[in-house]
MDAnalysis code that builds the backbone (N, CA, C; Angstrom):
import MDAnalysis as mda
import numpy as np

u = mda.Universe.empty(330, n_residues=110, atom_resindex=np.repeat(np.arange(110), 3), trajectory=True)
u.add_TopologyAttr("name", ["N", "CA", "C"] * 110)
u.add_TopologyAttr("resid", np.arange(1, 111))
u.add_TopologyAttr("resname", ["UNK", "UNK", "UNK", "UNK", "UNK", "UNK", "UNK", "UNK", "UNK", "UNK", "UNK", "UNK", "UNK", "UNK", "UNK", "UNK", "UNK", "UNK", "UNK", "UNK", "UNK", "UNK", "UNK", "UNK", "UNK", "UNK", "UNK", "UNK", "UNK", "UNK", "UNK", "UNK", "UNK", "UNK", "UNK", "UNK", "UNK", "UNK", "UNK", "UNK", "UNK", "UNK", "UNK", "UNK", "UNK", "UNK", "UNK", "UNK", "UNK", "UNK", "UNK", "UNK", "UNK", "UNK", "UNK", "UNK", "UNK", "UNK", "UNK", "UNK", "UNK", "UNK", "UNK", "UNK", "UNK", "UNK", "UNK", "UNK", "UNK", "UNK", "UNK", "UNK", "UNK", "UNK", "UNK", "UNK", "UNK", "UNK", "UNK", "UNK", "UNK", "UNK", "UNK", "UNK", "UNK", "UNK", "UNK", "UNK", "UNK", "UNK", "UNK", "UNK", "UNK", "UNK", "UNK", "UNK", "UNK", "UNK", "UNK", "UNK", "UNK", "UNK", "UNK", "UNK", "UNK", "UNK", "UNK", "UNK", "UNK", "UNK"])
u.atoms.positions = np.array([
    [93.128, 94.353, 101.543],
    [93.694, 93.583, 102.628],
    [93.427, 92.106, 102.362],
    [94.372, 90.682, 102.459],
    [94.063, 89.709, 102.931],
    [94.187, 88.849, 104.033],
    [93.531, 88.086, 103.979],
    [93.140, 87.475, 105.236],
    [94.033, 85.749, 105.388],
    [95.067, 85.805, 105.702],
    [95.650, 84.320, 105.872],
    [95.010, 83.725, 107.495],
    [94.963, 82.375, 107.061],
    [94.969, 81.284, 108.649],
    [96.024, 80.895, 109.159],
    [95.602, 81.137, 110.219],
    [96.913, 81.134, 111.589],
    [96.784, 79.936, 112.397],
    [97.624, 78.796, 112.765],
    [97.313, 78.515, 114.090],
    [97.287, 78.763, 115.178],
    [96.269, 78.199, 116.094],
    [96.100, 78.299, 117.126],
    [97.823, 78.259, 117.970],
    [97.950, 79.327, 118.931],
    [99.328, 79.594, 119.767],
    [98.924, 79.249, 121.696],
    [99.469, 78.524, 121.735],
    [99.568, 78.104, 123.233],
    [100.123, 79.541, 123.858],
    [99.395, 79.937, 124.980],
    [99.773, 81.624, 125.703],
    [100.975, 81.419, 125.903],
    [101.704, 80.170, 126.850],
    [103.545, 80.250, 126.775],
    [104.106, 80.253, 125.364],
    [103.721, 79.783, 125.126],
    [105.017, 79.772, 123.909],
    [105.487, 81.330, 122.828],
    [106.586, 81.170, 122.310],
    [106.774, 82.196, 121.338],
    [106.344, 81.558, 119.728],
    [105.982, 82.699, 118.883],
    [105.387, 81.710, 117.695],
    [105.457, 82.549, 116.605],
    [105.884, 81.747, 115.443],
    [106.895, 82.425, 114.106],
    [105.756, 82.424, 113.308],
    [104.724, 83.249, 112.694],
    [103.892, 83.481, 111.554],
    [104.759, 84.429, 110.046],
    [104.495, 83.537, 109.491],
    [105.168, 83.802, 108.062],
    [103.671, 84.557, 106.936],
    [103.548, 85.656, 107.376],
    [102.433, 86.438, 105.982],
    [103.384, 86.537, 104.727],
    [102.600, 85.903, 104.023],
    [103.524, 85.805, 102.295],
    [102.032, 86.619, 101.698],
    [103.408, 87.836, 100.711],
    [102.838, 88.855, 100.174],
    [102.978, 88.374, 98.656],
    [103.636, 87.383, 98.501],
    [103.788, 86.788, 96.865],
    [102.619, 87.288, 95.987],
    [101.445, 86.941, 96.320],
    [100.041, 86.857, 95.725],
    [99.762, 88.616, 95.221],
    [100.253, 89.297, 96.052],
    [100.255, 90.947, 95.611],
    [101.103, 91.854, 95.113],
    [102.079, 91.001, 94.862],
    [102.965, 91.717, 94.201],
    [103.109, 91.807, 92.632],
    [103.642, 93.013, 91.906],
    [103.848, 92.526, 90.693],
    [105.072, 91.985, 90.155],
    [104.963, 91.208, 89.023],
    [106.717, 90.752, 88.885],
    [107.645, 91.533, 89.116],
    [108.631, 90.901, 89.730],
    [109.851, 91.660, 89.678],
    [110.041, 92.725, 91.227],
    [108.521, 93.003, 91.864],
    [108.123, 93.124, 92.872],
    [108.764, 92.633, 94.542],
    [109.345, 93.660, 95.311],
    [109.739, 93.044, 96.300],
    [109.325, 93.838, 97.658],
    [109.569, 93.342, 99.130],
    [109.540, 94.154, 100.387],
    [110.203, 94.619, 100.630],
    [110.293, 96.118, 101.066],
    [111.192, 96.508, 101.534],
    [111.552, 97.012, 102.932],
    [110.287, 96.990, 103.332],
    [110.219, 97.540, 104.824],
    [108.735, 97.126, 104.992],
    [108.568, 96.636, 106.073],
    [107.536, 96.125, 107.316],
    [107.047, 97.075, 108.280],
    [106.274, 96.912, 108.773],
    [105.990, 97.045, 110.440],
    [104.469, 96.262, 110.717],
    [104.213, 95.487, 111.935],
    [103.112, 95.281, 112.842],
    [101.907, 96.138, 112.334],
    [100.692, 95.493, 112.444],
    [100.315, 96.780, 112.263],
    [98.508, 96.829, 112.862],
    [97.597, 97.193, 113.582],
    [98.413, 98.816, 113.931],
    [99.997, 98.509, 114.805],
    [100.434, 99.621, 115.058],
    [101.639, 100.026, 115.835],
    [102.114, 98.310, 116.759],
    [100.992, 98.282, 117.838],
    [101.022, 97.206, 118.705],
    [101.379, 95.801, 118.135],
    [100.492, 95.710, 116.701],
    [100.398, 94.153, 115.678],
    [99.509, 93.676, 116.051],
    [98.306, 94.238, 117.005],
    [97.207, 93.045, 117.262],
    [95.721, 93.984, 117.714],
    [94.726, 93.208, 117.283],
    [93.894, 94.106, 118.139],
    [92.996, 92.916, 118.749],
    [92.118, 92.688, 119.597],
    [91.489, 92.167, 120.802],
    [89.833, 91.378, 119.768],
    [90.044, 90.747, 118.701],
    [89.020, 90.442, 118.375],
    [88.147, 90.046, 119.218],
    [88.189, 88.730, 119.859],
    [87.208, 88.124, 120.685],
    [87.914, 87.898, 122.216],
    [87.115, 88.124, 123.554],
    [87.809, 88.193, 124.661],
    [88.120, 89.186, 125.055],
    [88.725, 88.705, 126.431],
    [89.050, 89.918, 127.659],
    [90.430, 90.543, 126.904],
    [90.272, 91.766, 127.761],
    [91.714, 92.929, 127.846],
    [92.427, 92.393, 129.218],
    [93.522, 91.667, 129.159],
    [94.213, 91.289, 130.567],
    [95.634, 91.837, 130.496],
    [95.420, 92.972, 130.919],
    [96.991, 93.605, 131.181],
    [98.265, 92.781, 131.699],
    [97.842, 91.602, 132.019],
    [98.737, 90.425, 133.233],
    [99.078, 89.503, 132.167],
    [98.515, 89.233, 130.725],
    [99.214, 88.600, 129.965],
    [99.548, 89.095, 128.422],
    [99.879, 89.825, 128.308],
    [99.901, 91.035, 127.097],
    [100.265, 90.095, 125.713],
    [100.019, 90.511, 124.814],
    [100.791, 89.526, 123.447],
    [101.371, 90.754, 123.300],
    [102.803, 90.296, 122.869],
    [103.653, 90.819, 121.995],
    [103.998, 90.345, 120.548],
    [104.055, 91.524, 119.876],
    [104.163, 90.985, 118.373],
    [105.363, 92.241, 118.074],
    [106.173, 91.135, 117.045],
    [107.538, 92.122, 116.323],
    [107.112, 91.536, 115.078],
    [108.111, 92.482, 114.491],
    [108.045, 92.414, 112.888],
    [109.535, 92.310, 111.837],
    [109.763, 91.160, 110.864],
    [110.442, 91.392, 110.429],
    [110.559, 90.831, 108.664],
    [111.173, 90.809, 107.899],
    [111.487, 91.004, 106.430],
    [111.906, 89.443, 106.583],
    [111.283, 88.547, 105.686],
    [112.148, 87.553, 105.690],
    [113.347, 87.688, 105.309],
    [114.632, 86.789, 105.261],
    [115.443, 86.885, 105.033],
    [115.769, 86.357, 103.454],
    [116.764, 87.355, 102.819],
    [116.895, 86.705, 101.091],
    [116.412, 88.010, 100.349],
    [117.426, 88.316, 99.329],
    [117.680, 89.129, 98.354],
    [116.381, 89.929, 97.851],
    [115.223, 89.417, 97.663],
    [113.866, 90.179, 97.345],
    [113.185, 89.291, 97.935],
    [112.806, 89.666, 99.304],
    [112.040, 89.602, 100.313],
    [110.046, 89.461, 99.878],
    [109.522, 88.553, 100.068],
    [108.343, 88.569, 99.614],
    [107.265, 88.106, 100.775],
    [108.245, 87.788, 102.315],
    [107.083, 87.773, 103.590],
    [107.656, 88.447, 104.433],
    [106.655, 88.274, 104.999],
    [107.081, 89.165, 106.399],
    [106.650, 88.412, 107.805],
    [107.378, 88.082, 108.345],
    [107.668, 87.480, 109.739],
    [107.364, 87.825, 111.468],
    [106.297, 87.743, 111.433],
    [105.727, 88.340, 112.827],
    [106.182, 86.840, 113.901],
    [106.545, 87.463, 115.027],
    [107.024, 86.394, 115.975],
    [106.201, 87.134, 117.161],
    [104.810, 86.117, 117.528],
    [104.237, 86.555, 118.705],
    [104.279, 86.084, 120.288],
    [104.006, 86.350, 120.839],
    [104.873, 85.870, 122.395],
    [103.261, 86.184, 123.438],
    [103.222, 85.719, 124.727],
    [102.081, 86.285, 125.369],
    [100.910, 85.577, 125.202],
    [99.901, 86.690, 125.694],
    [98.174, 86.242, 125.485],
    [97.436, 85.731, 125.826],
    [96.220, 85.629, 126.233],
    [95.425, 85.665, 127.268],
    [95.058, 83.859, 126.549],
    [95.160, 82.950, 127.397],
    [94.123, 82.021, 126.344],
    [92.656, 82.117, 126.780],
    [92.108, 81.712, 125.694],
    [90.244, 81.903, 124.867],
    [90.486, 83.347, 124.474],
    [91.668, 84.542, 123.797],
    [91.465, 85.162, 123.559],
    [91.836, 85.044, 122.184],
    [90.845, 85.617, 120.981],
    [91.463, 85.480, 120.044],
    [91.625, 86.831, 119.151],
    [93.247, 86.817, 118.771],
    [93.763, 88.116, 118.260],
    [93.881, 88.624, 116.791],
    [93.324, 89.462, 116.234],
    [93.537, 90.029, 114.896],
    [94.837, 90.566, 114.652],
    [95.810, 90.066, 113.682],
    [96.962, 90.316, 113.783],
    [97.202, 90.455, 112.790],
    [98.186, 91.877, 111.969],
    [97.977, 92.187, 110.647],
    [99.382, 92.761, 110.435],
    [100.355, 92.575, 109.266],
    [101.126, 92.979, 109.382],
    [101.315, 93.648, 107.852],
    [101.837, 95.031, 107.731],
    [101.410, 95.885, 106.148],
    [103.350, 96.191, 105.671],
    [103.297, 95.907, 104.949],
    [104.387, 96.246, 104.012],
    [104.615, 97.118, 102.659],
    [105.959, 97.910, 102.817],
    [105.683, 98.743, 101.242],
    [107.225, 97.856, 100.507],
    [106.980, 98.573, 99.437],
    [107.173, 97.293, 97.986],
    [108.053, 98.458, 97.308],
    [108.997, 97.577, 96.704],
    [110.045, 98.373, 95.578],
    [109.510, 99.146, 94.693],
    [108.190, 98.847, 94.133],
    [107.335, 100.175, 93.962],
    [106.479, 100.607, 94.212],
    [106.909, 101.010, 95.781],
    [106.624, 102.169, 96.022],
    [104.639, 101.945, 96.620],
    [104.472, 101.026, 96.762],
    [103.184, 100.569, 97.236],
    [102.814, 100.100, 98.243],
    [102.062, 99.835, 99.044],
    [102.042, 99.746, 100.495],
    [100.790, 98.310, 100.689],
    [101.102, 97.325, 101.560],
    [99.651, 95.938, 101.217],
    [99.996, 95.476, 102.689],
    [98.560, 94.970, 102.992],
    [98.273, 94.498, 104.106],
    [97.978, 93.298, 104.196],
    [98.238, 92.021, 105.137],
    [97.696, 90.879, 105.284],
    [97.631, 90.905, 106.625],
    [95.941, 90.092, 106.668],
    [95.706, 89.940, 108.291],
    [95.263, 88.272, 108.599],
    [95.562, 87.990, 109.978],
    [95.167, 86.614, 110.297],
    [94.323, 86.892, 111.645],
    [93.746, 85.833, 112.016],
    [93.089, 85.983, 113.422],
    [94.228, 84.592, 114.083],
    [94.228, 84.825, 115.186],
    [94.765, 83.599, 116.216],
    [94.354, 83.353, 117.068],
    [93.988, 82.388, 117.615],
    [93.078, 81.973, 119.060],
    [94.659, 81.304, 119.908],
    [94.543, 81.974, 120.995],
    [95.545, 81.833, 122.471],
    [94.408, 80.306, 123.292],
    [95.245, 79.691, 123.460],
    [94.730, 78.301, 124.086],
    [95.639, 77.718, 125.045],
    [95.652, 77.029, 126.104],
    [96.290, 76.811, 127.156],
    [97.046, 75.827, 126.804],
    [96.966, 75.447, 125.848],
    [97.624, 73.847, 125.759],
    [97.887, 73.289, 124.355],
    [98.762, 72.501, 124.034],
    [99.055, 72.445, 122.854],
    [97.878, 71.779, 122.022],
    [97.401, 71.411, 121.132],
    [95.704, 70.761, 120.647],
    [96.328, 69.429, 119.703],
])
């Protein structure tokens, strides 16, 4: 698994994280399918569980012929909460790789 840095996401806003799998692939190497991951895309590193401001996370393939990130767009979130957010992809051969970031939810832009 690696570990990329995220910025910090203001709880309103929606927010485009780009995980680039370049670094794990082998030549010639591409994505072919995504998902969030676990299931949800996030788990509760530091901070409360607040059902009243949920993060949402989707998942998608960048766009372009051999795809080498993958595009999580997160929405939500508690601010002072900060989220482990990991998104795993399998590869034209046939291999499966994970990259994770942490994000801290903050009230205000910094």
């Amino acid at each position: 698994m690696t570990l990329q840095v995220l910025k910090p996401k203001v709880s309103t806003d929606n927010v485009l994280y780009r995980f680039d799998f370049s670094s794990l692939l082998q030549p010639g190497e591409y994505l072919i399918q995504t998902a969030a991951s676990p299931d949800k895309g996030f788990v509760i590193w530091s901070g409360a569980d607040d059902s009243s401001s949920p993060l949402v996370v989707t998942a998608a393939l960048a766009a372009g012929p051999n795809p080498t990130v993958v595009e999580l767009t997160v929405s939500g979130g508690l601010a002072g909460n900060i989220y482990k957010l990991a998104a795993s992809a399998g590869t034209s051969a046939n291999r499966r790789y994970s990259v994770t970031g942490y994000v801290p939810v903050v009230n205000e832009s910094i």
